[in-house]
FITORVEX-812342 format. One record per residue (C-alpha): residue number from 0; x negated, y, z; residue in one letter. Coordinates in steps of 0.25 Angstrom, whole numbers, plus 5000, padded with zeros to 4 digits. Layout:
residues N
[NUM; [X; Y; Z]; 'A'];
...
END
This chain:
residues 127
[0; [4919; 5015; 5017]; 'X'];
[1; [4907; 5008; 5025]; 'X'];
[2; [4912; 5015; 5036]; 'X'];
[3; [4927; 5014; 5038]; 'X'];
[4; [4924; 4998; 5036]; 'X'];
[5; [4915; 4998; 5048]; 'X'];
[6; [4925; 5005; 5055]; 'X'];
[7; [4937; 4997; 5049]; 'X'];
[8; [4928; 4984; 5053]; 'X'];
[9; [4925; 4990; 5068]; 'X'];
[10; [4938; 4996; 5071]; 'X'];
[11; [4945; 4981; 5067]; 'X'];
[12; [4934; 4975; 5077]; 'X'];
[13; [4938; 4984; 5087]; 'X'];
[14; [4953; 4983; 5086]; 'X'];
[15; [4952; 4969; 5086]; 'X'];
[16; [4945; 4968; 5099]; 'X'];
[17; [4954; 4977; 5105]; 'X'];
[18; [4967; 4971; 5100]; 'X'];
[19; [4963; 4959; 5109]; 'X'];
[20; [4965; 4968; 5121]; 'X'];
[21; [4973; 4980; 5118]; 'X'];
[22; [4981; 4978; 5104]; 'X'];
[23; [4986; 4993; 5104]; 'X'];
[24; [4971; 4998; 5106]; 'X'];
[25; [4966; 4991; 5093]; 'X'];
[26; [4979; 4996; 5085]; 'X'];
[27; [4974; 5012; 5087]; 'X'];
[28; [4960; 5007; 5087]; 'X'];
[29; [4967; 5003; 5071]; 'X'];
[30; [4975; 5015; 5071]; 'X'];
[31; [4964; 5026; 5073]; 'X'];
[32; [4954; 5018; 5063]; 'X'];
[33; [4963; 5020; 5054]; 'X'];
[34; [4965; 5033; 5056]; 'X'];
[35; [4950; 5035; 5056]; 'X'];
[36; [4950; 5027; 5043]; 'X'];
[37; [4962; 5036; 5036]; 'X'];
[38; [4955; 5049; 5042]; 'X'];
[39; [4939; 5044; 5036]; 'X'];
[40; [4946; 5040; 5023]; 'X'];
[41; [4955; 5052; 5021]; 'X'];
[42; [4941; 5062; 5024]; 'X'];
[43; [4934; 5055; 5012]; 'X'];
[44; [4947; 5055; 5003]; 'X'];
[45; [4947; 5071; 5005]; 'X'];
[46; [4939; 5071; 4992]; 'X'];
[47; [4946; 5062; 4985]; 'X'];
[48; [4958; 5072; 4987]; 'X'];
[49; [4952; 5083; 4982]; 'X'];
[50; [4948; 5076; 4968]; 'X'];
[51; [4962; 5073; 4967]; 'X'];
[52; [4967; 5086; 4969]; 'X'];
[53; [4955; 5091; 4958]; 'X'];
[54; [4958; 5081; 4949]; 'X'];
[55; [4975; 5085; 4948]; 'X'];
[56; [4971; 5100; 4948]; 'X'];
[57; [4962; 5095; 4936]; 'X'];
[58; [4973; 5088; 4929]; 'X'];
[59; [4984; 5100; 4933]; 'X'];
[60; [4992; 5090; 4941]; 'X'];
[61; [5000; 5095; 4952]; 'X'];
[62; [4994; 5097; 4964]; 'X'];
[63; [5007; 5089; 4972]; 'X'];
[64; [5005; 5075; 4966]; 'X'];
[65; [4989; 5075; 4972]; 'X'];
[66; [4998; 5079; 4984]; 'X'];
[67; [5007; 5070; 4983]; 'X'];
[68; [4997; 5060; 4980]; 'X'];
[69; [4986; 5062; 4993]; 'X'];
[70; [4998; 5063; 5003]; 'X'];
[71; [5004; 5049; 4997]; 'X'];
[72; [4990; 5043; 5000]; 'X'];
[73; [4991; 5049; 5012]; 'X'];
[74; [5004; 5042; 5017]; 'X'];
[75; [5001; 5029; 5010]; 'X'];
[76; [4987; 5029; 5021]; 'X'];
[77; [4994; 5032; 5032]; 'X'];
[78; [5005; 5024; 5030]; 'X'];
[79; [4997; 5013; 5029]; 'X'];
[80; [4986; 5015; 5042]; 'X'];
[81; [4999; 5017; 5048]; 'X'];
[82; [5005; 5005; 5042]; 'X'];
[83; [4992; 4997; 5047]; 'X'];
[84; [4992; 5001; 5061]; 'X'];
[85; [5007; 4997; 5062]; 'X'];
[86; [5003; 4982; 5055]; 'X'];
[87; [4990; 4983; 5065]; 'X'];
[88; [4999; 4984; 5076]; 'X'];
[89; [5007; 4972; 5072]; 'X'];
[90; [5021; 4982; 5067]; 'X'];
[91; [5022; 4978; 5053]; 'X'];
[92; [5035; 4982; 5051]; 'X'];
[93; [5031; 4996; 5058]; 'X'];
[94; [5021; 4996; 5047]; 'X'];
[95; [5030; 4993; 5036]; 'X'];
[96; [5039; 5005; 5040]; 'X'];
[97; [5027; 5013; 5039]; 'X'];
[98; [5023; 5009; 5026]; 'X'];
[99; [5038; 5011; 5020]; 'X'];
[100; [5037; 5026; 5026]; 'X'];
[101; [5023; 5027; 5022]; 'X'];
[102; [5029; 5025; 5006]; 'X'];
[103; [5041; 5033; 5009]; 'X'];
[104; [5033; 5045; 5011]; 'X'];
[105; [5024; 5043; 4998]; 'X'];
[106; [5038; 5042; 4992]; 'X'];
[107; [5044; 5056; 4997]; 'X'];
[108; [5029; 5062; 4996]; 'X'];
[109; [5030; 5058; 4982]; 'X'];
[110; [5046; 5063; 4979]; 'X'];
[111; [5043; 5076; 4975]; 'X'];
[112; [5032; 5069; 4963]; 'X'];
[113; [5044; 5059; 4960]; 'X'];
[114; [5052; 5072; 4958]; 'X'];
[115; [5044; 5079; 4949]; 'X'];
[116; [5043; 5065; 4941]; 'X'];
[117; [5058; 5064; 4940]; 'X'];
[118; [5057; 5078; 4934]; 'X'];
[119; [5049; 5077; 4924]; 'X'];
[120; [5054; 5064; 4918]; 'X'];
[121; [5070; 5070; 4917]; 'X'];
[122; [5061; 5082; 4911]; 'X'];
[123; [5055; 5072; 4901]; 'X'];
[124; [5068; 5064; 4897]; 'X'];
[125; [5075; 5076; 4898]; 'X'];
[126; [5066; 5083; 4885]; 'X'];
END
């Protein structure tokens, strides 16, 4: 984490100085730290990944709700570095829309899960 602070810290610098003379310039100097930042977090995350997947096989749960679970987390990063960069630039409202899409695609990710749930609790009252 020592790391991606000294960056964070450097990279902030850096923008700053530039957004006195060219604004656009500091903003992809923003987006591709966090890029770097999502690509640095996501390689020591791999492992965290895999003991999720060990760990349902353990408990015999279905491999699609890990699924559905990494490929949430996955959209909720994203939306937000996307979201930032949109507030960095000053389009709050652009970063608001990102951030409704953002939950509306954890919700479809999610509908099949929401599915199966439904299913088994008309099953339960059903008996």
């Amino acid at each position: 984490m020592l790391h991606i602070a000294g960056i964070a810290v450097t990279v902030a610098a850096f923008a700053l100085l530039l957004r006195q003379y060219r604004k656009e310039y500091a903003l992809l100097v923003g987006l591709a730290a966090g890029i770097l930042f999502f690509g640095l977090v996501l390689s020591k995350a791999m492992p965290v990944f895999t003991e999720l997947k060990s760990l349902a096989n353990q408990a015999h749960i279905d491999g699609q709700y890990v699924s559905v679970l990494v490929k949430a987390l996955g959209i909720c990063f994203i939306t937000q570095l996307a979201a930032d960069t949109c507030k960095d630039a000053g389009e709050s409202a652009m970063a608001g829309k990102v951030e409704m899409a953002g939950k509306f695609a954890v919700v479809l990710i999610a509908l099949p899960l929401f599915d199966q749930i439904a299913k088994l609790a008309i099953g339960l009252l059903n008996t």
